[in-house]
C-alpha positions as CSV (number, residue, x, y, z in Angstrom):
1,X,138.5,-84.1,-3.0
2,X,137.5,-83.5,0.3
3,X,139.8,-82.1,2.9
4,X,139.8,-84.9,5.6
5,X,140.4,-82.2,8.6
6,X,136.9,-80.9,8.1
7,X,135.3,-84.3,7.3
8,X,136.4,-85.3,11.0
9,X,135.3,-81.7,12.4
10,X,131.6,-82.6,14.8
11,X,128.9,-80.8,13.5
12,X,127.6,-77.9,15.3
13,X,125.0,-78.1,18.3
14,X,120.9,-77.5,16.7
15,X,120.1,-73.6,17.7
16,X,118.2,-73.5,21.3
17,X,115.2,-71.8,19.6
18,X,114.4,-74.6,17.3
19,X,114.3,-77.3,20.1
20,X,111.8,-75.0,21.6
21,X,109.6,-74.6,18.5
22,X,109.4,-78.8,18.5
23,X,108.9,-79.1,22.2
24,X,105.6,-76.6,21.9
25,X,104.5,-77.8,18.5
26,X,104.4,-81.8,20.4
27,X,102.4,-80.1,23.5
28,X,99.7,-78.3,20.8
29,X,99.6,-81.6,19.3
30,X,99.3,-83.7,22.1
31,X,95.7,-81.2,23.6
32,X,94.1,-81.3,20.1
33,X,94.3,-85.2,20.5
34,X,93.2,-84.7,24.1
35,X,90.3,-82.0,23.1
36,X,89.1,-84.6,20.3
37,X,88.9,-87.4,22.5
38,X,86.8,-85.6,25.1
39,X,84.2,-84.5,22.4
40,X,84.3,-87.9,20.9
41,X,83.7,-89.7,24.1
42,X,81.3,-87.2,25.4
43,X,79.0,-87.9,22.3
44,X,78.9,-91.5,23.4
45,X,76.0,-92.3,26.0
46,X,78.2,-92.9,29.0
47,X,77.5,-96.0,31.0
48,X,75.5,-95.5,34.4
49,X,77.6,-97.8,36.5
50,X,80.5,-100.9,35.5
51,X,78.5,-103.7,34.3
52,X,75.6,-101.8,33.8
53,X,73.9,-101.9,30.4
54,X,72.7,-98.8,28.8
55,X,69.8,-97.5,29.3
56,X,69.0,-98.6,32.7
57,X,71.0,-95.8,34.8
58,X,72.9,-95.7,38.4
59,X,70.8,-97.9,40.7
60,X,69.6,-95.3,43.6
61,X,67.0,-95.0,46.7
62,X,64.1,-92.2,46.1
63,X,61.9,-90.2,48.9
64,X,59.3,-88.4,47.8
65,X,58.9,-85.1,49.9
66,X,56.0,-84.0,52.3
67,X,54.9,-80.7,53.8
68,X,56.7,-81.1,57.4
69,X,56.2,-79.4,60.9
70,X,59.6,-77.1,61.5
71,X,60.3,-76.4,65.0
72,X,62.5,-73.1,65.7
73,X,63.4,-74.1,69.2
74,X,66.6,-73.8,71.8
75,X,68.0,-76.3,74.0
76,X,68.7,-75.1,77.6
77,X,70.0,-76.7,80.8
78,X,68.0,-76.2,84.0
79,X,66.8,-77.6,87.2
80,X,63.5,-79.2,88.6
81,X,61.9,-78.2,91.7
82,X,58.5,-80.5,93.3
83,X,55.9,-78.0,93.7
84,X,55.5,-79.3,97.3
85,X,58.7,-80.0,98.8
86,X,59.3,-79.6,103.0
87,X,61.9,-80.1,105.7
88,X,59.6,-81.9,108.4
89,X,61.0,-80.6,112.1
90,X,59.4,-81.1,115.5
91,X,57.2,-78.4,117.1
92,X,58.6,-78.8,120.4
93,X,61.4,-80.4,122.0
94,X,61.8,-84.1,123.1
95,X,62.9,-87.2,122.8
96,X,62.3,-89.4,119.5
97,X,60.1,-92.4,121.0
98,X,59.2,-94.0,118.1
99,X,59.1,-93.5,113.8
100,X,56.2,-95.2,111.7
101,X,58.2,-94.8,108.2
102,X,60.8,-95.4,106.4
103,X,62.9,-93.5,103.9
104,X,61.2,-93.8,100.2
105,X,57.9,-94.7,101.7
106,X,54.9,-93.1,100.1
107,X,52.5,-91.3,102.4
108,X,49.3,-89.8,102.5
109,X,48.7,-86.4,103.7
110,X,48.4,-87.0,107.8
111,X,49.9,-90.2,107.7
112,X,52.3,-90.3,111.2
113,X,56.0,-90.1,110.8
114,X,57.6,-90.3,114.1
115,X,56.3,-89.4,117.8
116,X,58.5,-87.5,120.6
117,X,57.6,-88.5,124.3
118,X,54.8,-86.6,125.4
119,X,55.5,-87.1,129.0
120,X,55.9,-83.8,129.9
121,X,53.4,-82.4,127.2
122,X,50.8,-84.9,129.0
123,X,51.2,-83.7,132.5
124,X,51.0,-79.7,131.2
125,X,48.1,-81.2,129.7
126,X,46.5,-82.0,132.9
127,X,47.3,-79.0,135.0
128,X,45.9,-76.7,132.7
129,X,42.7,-78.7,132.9
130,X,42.7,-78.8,136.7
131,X,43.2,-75.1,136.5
132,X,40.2,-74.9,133.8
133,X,37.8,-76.5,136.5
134,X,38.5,-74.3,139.3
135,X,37.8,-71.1,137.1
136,X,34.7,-72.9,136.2
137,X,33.6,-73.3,139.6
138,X,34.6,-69.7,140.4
139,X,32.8,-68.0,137.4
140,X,29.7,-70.5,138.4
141,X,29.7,-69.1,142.0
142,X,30.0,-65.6,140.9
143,X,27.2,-65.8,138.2
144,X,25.1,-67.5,141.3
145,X,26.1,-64.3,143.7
146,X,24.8,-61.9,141.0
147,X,21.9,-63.7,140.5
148,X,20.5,-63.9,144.1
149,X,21.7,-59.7,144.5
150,X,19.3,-59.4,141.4
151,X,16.7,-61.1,142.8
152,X,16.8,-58.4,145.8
153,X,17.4,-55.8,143.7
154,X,13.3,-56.8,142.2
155,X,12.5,-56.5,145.7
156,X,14.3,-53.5,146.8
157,X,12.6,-51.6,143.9
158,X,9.4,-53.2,144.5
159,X,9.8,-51.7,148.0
160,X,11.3,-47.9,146.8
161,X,8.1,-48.0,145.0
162,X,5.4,-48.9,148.2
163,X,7.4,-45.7,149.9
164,X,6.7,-43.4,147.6
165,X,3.3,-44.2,147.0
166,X,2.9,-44.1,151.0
167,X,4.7,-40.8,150.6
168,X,2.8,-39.5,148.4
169,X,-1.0,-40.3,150.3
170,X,0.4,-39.3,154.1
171,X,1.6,-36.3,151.9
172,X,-2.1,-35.3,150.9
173,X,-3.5,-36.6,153.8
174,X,-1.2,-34.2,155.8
175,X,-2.6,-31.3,153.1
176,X,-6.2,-31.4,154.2
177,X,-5.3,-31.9,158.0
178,X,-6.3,-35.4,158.7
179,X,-2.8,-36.1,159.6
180,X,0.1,-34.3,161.3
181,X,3.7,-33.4,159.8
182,X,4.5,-35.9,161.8
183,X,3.7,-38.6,160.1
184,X,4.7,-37.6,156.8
185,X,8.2,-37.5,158.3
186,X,8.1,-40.9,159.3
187,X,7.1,-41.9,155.8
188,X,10.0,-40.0,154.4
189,X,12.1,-41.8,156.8
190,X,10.9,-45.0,155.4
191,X,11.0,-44.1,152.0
192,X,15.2,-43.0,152.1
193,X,15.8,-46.0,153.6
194,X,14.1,-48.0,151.2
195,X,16.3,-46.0,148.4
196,X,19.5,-46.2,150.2
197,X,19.4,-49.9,150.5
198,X,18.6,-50.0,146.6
199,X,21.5,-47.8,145.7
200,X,23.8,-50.1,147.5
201,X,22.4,-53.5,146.3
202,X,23.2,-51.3,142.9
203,X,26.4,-51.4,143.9
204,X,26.9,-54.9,145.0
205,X,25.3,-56.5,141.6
206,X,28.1,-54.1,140.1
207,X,30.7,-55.8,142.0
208,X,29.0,-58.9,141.6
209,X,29.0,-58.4,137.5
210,X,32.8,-57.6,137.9
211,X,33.6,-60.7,139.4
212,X,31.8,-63.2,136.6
213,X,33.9,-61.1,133.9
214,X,37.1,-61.8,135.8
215,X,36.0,-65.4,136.5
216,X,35.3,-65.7,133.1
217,X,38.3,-64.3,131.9
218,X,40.0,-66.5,134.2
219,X,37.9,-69.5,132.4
220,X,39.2,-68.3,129.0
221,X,42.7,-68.0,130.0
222,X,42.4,-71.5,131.4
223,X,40.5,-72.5,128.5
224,X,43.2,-71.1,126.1
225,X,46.6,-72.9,128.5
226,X,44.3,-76.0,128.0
227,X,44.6,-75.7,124.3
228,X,47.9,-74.9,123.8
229,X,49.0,-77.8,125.9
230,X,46.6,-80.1,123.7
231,X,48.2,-78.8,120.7
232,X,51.6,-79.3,121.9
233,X,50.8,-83.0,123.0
234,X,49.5,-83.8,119.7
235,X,52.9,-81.6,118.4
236,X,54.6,-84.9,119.7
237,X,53.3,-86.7,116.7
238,X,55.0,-85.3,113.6
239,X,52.8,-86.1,110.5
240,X,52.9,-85.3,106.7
241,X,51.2,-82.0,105.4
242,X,50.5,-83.5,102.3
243,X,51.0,-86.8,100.8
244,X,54.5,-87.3,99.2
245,X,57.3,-89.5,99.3
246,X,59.6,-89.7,102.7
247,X,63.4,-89.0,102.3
248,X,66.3,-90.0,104.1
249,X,65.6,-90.1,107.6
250,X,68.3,-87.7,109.7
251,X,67.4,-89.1,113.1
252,X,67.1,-92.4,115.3
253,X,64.8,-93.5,118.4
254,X,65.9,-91.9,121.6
255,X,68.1,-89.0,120.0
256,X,66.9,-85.7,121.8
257,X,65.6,-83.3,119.0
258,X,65.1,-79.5,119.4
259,X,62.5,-77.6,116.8
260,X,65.4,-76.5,114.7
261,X,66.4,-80.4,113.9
262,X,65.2,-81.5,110.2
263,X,64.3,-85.0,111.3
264,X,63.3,-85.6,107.3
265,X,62.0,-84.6,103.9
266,X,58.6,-84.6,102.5
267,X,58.5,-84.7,98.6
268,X,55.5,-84.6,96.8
269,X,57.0,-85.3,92.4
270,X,53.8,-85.6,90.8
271,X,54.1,-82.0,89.9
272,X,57.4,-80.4,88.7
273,X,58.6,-77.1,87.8
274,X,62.2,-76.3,85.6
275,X,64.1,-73.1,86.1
276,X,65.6,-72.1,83.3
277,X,67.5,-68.9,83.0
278,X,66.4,-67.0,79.2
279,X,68.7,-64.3,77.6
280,X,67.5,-61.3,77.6
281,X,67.3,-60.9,74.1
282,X,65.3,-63.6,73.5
283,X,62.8,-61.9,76.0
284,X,60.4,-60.7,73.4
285,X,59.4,-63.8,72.1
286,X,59.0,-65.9,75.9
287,X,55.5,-65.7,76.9
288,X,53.2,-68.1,79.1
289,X,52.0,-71.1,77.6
290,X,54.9,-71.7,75.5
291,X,55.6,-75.3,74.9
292,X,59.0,-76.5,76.6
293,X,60.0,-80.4,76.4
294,X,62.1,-81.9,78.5
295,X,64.7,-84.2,76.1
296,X,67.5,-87.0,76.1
297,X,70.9,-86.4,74.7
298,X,69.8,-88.4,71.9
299,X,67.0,-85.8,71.6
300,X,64.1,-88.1,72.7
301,X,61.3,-86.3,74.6
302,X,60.7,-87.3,77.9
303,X,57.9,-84.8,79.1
304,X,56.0,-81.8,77.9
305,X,55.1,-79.0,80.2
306,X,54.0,-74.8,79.2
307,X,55.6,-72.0,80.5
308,X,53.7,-70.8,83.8
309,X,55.9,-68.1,85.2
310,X,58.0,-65.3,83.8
311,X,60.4,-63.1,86.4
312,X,59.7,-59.4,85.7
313,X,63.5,-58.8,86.9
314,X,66.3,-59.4,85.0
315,X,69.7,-60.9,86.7
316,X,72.1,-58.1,86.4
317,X,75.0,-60.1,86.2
318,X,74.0,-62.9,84.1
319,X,71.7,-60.6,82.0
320,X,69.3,-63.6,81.8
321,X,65.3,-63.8,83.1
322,X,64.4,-66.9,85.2
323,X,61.7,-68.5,84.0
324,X,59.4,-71.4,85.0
325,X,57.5,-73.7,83.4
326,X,55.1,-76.6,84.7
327,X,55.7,-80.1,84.4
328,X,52.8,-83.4,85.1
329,X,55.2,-86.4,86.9
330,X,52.5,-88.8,87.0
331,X,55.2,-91.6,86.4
332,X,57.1,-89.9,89.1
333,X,60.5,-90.5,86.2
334,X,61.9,-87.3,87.0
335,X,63.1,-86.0,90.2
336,X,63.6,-82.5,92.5
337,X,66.8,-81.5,91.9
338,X,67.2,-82.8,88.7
339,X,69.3,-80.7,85.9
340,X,67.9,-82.0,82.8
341,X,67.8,-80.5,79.0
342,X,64.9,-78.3,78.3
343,X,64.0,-77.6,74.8
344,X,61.6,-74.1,74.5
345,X,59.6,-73.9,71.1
346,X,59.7,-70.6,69.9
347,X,57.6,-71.4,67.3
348,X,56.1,-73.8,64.7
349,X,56.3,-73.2,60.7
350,X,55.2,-76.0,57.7
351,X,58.6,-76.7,55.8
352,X,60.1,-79.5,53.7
353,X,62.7,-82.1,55.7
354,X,65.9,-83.8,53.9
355,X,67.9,-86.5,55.6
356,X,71.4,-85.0,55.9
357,X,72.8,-88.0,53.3
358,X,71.0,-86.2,50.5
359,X,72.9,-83.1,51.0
360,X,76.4,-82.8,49.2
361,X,78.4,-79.8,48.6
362,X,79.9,-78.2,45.1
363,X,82.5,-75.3,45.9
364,X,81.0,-74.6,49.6
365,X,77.2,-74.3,48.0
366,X,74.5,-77.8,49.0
367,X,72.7,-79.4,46.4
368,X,70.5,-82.3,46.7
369,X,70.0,-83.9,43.5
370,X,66.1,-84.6,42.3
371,X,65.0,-87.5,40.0
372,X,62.8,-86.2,37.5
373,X,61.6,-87.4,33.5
374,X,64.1,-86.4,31.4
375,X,63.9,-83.4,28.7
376,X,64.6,-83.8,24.9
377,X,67.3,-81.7,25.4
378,X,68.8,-84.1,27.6
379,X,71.0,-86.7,25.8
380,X,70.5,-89.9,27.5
381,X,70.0,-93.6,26.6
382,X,67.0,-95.0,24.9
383,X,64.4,-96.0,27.5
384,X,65.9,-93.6,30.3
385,X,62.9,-92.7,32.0
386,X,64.5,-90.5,34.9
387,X,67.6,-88.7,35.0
388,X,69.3,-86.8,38.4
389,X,68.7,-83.1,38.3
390,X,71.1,-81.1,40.9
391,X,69.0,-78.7,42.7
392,X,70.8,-75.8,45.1
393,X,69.0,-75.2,47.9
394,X,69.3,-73.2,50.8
395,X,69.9,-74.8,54.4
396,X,67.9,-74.0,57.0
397,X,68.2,-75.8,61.0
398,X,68.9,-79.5,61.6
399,X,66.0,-81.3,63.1
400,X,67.3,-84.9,63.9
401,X,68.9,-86.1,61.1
402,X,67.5,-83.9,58.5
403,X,67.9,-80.6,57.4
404,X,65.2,-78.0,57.1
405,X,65.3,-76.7,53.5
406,X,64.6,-72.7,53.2
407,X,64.4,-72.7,49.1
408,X,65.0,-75.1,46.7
409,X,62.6,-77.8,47.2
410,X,58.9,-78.3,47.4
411,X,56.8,-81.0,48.9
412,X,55.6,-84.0,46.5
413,X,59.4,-83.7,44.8
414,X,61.7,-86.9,44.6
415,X,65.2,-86.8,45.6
416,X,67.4,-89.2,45.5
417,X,69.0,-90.1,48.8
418,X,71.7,-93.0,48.2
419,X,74.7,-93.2,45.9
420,X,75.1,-89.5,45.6
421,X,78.6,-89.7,45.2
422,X,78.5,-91.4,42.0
423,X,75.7,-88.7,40.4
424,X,76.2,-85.9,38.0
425,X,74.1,-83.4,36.7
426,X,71.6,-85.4,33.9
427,X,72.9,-88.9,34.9
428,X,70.7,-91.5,34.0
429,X,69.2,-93.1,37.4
430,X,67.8,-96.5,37.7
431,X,65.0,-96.3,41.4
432,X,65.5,-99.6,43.1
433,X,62.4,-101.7,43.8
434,X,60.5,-100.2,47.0
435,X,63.2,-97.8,46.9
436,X,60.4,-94.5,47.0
437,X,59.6,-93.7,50.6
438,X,57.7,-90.9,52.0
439,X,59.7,-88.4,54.9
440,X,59.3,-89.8,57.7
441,X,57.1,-87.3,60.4
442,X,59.6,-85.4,63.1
């Protein structure tokens, strides 16, 4: 019989180490299920996309790769300068009487531009030509006064010379006794005379010759005031140096304008040159003749010019060397004073170009899967004639929308460049009709 105090005792609690053996011996169950379901499915040919039937594979866009142009370049800011650019201002002073432009009006070189009242420039004018014909007329008289003393002086000598030959004959005459002493005195009389008046003829043709240099220096000075003043009366006409474009005009008719007064601009655009300040470490690859474009933000170009000058100084505090290069405006799009974006080719290597959508990352390191003929020990579907291979490949610069690839990929390959995000390695790919396309050129 059983004793009915222990039949109503409750049984004692199960140990805590055998709940733990059951709890781990479900868990090593439940991964061998797991493990043999991943080895079973894996063996199956997995389907390429939901609703597609085997053997066809993901549906994707192919380009075939070509040998590309890769730029190593840097993008600067800098400013544009016209090669001929002036302040026009008067020569003299006077009043603004009249202006043939307008501002933005293109000129040729010597075109007028504006004309102060020459009034005063006229009348100087005039006097100094008055003054010119009266040292004409003196320098003429004086030129006459030598000539005539010249013509005596032929005279004079003409006579020295009768003298002494008389001299010399009452001299021998005298010798032998057919004439007295006192005649040869006479003759000698004659004959110092005759020399005296020379000597001071001599020094009135002297005189004479000084008084045409000083009337012709007189003519020269006039000459020269004469000059001048024609200068400055056509210095009442302000013209253009060279043919450009007029800018805004600081002045009205009748204001009173001194020469230090800018009365406008002259621009001539056709011809443009960008400062650019270079770092001085990049100083041993800038030379002259280097490409430079000038770009858009979007990173269209809008001109290509070389490098034409190179600053042998350095800017202390910026470290940097100015540099120049040369710019053709013949559409006249760009303007002085322009800041624009400059973009200096270092240089040009051949290279292969992806579009930046063919690029995906695995654990920080890019890939860009390649469609190629699968291998036999590939295990696709029957009739899979290209599969997605995962190529790494080492980034270079982006050009555009494309990224410059350094190792990894050759020209003539095909990668895939839509629905990336659905590839693995091996997966079985399907190219869509036109779906091939060459890189385009950058």
């Amino acid at each position: 019989m059983v004793n009915s105090d222990l039949a109503h005792q409750p049984l004692p609690p199960p140990q805590r180490g055998v709940r733990w053996v059951a709890v781990m011996t479900a868990a090593l169950l439940l991964t061998g299920l797991g493990v043999g379901w991943r080895w079973w499915a894996g063996r199956k040919p997995m389907p390429t996309a939901i609703g597609q039937p085997q053997g066809q594979g993901l549906p994707v866009k192919l380009e075939t790769l070509t040998a590309e142009t890769i730029v190593d370049s840097t993008d600067f800011v800098g400013s544009l300068e016209a090669a001929q650019v002036v302040e026009l201002r008067p020569e003299v002073t006077g009043r603004v009487q009249q202006i043939f432009v307008r501002a933005g009006d293109r000129l040729p070189a010597g075109a007028p531009i504006a004309e102060l009242k020459p009034d005063r420039a006229e009348a100087n004018l005039a006097s100094v030509i008055a003054s010119i014909n009266g040292a004409r007329a003196l320098e003429s008289n004086a030129r006459s006064q030598l000539a005539a003393l010249e013509a005596d002086r032929i005279a004079l000598i003409a006579e020295v010379e009768l003298q002494n030959e008389n001299y010399r004959r009452v001299e021998f005459l005298v010798k032998e006794g057919v004439l007295s002493a006192q005649q040869l005195d006479l003759v000698e009389r004659d004959r110092q005379v005759a020399q005296a008046n020379l000597k001071a003829l001599e020094q009135r043709i002297t005189a004479a010759r000084a008084a045409v240099e000083e009337a012709q220096a007189g003519l020269n000075a006039a000459q020269a005031n004469a000059n001048r003043a024609t200068v400055e009366l056509a210095e009442t006409v302000i013209t253009a140096p060279f043919a450009g474009v007029v800018g805004d005009l600081k002045v009205d008719r009748g204001d009173m304008v001194r020469d230090t007064d800018t009365l406008t601009t002259l621009t001539q655009n056709q011809v443009l040159n960008l400062r650019v300040s270079i770092p001085i470490e990049k100083a041993p690859e800038l030379r002259v003749g280097q490409v430079v474009e000038l770009v858009t933000e979007e990173g269209n170009i809008l001109n290509t010019g070389q490098i034409s000058f190179i600053d042998p100084n350095v800017n202390p505090n910026q470290q940097t060397l100015l540099a120049k290069a040369t710019f053709a405006n013949g559409g006249e799009l760009l303007r002085n004073g322009q800041f624009v974006r400059a973009r200096l080719i270092w240089r040009t290597d051949p290279g292969v170009l992806v579009p930046t959508v063919a690029v995906t990352r695995l654990a920080g390191q890019p890939f860009v899967f390649v469609a190629e003929a699968p291998g036999p020990e590939d295990e696709v579907p029957p009739g899979t004639e290209r599969i997605a291979r995962q190529r790494p490949v080492t980034l270079g610069r982006l050009q555009g929308d494309r990224y410059h690839i350094i190792t990894g990929l050759e020209p003539g390959m095909e990668i895939i460049i839509s629905g990336i995000l659905n590839l693995t390695d091996g997966a079985p790919i399907m190219p869509m009709p036109d779906a091939s396309v060459s890189a385009p050129s950058i």
